[in-house]
C-alpha positions in Angstrom: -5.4 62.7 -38.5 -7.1 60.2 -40.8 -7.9 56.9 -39.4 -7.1 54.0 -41.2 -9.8 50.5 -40.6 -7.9 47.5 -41.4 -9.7 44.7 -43.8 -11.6 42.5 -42.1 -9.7 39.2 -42.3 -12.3 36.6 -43.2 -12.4 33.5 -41.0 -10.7 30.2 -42.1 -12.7 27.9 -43.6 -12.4 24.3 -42.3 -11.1 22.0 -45.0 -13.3 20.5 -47.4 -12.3 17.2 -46.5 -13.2 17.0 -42.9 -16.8 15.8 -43.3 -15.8 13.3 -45.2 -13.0 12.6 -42.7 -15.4 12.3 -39.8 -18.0 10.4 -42.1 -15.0 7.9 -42.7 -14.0 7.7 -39.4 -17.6 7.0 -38.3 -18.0 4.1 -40.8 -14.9 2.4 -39.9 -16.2 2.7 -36.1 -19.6 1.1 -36.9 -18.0 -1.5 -38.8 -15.8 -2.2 -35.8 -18.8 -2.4 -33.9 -20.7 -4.7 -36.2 -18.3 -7.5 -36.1 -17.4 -7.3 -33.0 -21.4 -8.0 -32.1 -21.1 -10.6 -35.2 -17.9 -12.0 -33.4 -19.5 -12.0 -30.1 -23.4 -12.7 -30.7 -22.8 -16.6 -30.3 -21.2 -16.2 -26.9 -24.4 -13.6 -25.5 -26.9 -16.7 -27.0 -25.1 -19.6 -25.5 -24.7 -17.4 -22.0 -28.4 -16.2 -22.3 -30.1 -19.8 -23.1 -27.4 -22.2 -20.8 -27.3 -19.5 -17.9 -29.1 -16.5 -17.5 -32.8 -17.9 -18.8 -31.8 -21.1 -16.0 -30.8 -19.3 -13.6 -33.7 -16.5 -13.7 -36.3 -19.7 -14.1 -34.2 -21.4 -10.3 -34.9 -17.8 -8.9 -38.5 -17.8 -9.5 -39.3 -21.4 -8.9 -37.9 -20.5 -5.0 -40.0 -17.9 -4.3 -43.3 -19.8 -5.6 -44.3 -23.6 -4.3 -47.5 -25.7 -4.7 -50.2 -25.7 -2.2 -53.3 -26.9 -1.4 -56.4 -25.4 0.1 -58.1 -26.6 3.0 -57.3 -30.1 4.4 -56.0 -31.2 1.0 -59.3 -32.0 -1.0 -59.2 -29.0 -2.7 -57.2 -28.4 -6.5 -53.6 -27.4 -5.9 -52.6 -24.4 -7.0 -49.2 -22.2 -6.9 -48.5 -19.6 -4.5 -46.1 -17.2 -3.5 -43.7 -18.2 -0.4 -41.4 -15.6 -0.4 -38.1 -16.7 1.3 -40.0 -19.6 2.7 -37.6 -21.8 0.9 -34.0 -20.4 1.2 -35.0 -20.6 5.2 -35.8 -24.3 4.9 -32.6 -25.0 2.8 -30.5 -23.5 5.2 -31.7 -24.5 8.0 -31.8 -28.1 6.7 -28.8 -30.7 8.6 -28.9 -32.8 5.3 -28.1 -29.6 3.0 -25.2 -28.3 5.3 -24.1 -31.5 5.8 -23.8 -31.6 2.2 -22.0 -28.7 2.3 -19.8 -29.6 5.1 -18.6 -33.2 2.3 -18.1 -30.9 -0.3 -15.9 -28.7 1.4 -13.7 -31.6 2.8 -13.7 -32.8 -0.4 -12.5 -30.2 -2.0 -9.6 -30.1 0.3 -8.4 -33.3 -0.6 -9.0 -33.0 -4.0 -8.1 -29.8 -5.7 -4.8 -29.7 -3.9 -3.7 -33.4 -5.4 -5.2 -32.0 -8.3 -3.1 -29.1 -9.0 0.1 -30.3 -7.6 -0.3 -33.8 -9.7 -1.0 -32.5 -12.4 1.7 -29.4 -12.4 4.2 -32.4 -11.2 3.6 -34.2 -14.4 3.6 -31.3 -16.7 7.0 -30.4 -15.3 8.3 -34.1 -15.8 7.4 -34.4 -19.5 8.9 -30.8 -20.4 11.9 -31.4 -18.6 13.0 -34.3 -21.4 13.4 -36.9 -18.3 10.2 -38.8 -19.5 10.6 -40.8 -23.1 7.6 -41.4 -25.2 6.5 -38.2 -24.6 3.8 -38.1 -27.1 2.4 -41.9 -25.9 2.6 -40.6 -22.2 0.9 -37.6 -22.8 -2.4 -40.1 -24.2 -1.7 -42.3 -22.3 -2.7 -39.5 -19.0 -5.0 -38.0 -21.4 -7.3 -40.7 -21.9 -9.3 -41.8 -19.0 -10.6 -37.8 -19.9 -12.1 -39.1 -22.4 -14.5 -41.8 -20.8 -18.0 -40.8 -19.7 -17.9 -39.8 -16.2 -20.8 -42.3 -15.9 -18.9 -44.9 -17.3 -15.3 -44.4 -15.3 -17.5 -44.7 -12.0 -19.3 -47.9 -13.1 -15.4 -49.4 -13.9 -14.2 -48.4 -10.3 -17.7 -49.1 -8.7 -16.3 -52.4 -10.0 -13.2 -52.5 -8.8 -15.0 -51.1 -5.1 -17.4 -53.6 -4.6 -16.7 -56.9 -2.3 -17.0 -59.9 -3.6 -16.8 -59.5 -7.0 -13.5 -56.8 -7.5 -10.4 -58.5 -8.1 -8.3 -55.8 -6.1 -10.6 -56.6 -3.0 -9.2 -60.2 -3.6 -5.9 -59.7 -4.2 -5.6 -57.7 -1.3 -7.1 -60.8 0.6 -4.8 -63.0 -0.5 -2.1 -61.1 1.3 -4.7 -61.0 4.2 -5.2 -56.6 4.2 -9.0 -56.5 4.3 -9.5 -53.2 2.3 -12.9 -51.9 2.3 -13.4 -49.1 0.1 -16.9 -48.1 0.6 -16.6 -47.5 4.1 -17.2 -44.6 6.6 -13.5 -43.7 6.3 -12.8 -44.4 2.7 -16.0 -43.6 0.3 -14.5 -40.0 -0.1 -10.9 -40.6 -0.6 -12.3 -43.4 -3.0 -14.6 -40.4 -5.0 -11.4 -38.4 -4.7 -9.3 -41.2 -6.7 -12.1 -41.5 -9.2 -12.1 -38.0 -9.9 -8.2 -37.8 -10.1 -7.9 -40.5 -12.5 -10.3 -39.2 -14.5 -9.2 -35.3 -14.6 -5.3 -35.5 -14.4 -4.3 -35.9 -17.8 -6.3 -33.1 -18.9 -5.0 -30.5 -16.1 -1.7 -31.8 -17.2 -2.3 -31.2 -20.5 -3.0 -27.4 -19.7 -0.4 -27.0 -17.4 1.7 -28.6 -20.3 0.6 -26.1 -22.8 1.5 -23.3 -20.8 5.4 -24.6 -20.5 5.5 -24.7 -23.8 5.5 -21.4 -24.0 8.3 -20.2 -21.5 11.0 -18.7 -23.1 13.9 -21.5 -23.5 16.4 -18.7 -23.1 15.2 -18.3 -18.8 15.4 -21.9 -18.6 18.6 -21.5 -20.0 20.0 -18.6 -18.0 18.7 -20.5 -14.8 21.0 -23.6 -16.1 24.1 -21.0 -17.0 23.1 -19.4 -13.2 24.0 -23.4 -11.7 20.1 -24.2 -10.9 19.3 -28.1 -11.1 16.4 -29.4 -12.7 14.3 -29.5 -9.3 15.3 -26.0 -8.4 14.6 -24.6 -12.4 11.0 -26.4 -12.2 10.0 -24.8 -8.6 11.6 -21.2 -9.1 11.7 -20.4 -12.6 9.1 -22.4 -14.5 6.4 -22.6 -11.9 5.8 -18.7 -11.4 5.7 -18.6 -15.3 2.7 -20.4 -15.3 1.0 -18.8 -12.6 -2.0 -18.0 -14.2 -2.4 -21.4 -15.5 -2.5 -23.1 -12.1 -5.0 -20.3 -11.1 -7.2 -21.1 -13.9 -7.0 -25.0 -13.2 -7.7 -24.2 -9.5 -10.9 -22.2 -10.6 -12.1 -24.6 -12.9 -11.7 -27.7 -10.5 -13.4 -26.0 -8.0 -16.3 -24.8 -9.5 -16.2 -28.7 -10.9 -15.8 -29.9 -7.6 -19.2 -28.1 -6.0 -20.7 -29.8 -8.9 -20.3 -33.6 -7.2 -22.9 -35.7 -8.2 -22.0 -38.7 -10.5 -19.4 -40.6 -8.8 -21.5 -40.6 -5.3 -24.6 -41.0 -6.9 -23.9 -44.1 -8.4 -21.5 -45.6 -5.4 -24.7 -44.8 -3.6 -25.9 -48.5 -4.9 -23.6 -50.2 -3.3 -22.3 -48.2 -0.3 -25.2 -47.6 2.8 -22.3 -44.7 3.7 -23.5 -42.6 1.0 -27.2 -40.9 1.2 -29.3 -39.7 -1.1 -28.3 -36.3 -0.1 -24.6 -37.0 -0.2 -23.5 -33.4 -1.6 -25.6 -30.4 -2.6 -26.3 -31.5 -6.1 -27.2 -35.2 -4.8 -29.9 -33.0 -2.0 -30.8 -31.1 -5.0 -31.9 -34.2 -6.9 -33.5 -35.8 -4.6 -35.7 -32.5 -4.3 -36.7 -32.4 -7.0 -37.2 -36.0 -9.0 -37.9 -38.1 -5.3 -40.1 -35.6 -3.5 -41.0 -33.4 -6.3 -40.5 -30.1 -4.4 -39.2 -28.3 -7.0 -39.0 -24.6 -4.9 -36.8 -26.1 -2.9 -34.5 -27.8 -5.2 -34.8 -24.6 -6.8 -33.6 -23.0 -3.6 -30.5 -25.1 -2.7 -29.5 -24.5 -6.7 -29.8 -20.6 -6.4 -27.8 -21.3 -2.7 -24.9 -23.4 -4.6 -24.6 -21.0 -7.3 -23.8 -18.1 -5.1 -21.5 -20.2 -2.8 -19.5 -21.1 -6.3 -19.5 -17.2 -7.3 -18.5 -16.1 -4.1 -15.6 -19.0 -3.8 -14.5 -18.4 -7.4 -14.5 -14.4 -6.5 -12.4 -14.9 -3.4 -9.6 -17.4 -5.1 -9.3 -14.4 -8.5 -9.1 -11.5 -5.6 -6.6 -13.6 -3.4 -4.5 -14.4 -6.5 -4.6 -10.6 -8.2 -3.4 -9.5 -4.6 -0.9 -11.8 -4.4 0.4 -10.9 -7.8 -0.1 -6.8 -7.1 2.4 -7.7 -4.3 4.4 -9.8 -5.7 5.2 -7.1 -8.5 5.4 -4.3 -6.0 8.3 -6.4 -4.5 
């Protein structure tokens, strides 16, 4: 017997275009990657120099405060207080009070927020209202007067003795008072309403705009009334819309400071440490303790994360189970 060896069969080569394949595909993905850094560089500077840089300078203004040696005499120098600061904030009746405003505040006003301006969003796209284009500026601009200014125009129309709806009030003998213990922060709530509504309604506006006309029109064929088409069909199309208001007016809403700082000139009900951001102030410009103004800040910023987190969580749950249905 004679044995036979087979060839060797030689191994395939890879094609001669796959380097240059890869090398393409490569180039396409760092070119990706460059604009997308392009697109997204001005977003990183704005967050890095209006947040992160602030918010890492609050954190280590709290754990440092000025102090002097001895009985006072000597020079004054900075040293490290640790938590020293955070205990005195929140341990401090004026700063939970503070909080304790805010929250009833907030209460009051996101609610009338959101369902005001949904309710008027839903008027002016259901054709009832005329003019719609006038009525939408018409809400639209008391946005655009300075929040300094609207409250010096209703501290104005608040103040005895000089406000001609005090007066014409008196003429019909109702004494109004609103500056009092009962009043001041439905009367902050009215400020901000009148000066945030159009806006909100502008958004929520927006957003049923773009609902197809053909499930309004199904809902109509199906014998829904107008009432009934605006609470079940258009509404829970614009679900993420009234989240996103609801976010945003909250984290605003934390914020209070302008309309009770400047009602604080006429009204003895408001203090100087009215809400968080009026006890922050006050910290830092009146008694120039800046750790712990420093302090509250770092304090309101993680009650307006942790707030914000717990309204996205609740809504994404809601909608999980909503779609699960």
């Amino acid at each position: 017997m004679t044995a036979t060896t087979r060839p060797a069969v030689p191994a395939l080569a890879p094609p001669a275009t796959a380097p240059a394949a890869h090398r393409a595909r490569r180039a396409a993905r760092r070119r990706r990657l460059t604009a997308c850094g392009v697109l997204m560089a001005p977003f990183f500077v704005l967050l890095l120099t209006v947040f992160l840089i602030p918010v890492g300078t609050a954190v280590y203004l709290s754990f440092y405060s000025d102090d002097q040696p001895g009985l006072g005499f000597g020079p004054e120098r900075t040293v490290f207080v640790g938590l020293r600061s955070y205990a005195a904030v929140l341990t401090d009746p004026t700063f939970l009070g503070g909080l304790g405003t805010v929250a009833l505040y907030c209460l009051i006003y996101i609610p009338l927020m959101v369902a005001g301006a949904l309710a008027l969003a839903l008027l002016l796209d259901s054709g009832a209202a005329r003019l719609r284009a006038f009525a939408q500026l018409g809400l639209f601009l008391p946005h655009a007067v300075p929040g300094i200014i609207a409250a010096l125009i209703w501290l104005y129309l608040y103040t005895p003795g000089i406000s001609p709806v005090i007066d014409l009030f008196a003429r019909a003998d109702i004494t109004v008072d609103f500056l009092g213990v009962h009043t001041v922060l439905p009367s902050i709530v009215n400020i901000a309403l009148w000066s945030n509504l159009g806006y909100n309604m502008v958004v929520f506006y927006a957003a049923l705009q773009a609902v197809p006309r053909e499930v309004i029109e199904a809902s109509v064929v199906d014998g829904a009334g107008p009432v009934r088409t605006a609470l079940q069909v258009k509404t829970p199309l614009v679900r993420a819309s009234i989240v996103m208001v609801a976010i945003f007016t909250l984290i605003w809403a934390l914020q209070l400071f302008t309309e009770p700082m400047l009602l604080s000139q006429s009204s003895p009900m408001i203090s100087s440490r009215f809400s968080p951001s009026m006890y922050i102030y006050d910290a830092a410009f009146n008694r120039t303790n800046y750790s712990l103004a420093a302090a509250a800040s770092v304090v309101l910023l993680a009650c307006t994360v942790a707030l914000s987190y717990g309204v996205t969580r609740f809504t994404g749950r809601a909608d999980a189970a909503e779609e699960a249905r």
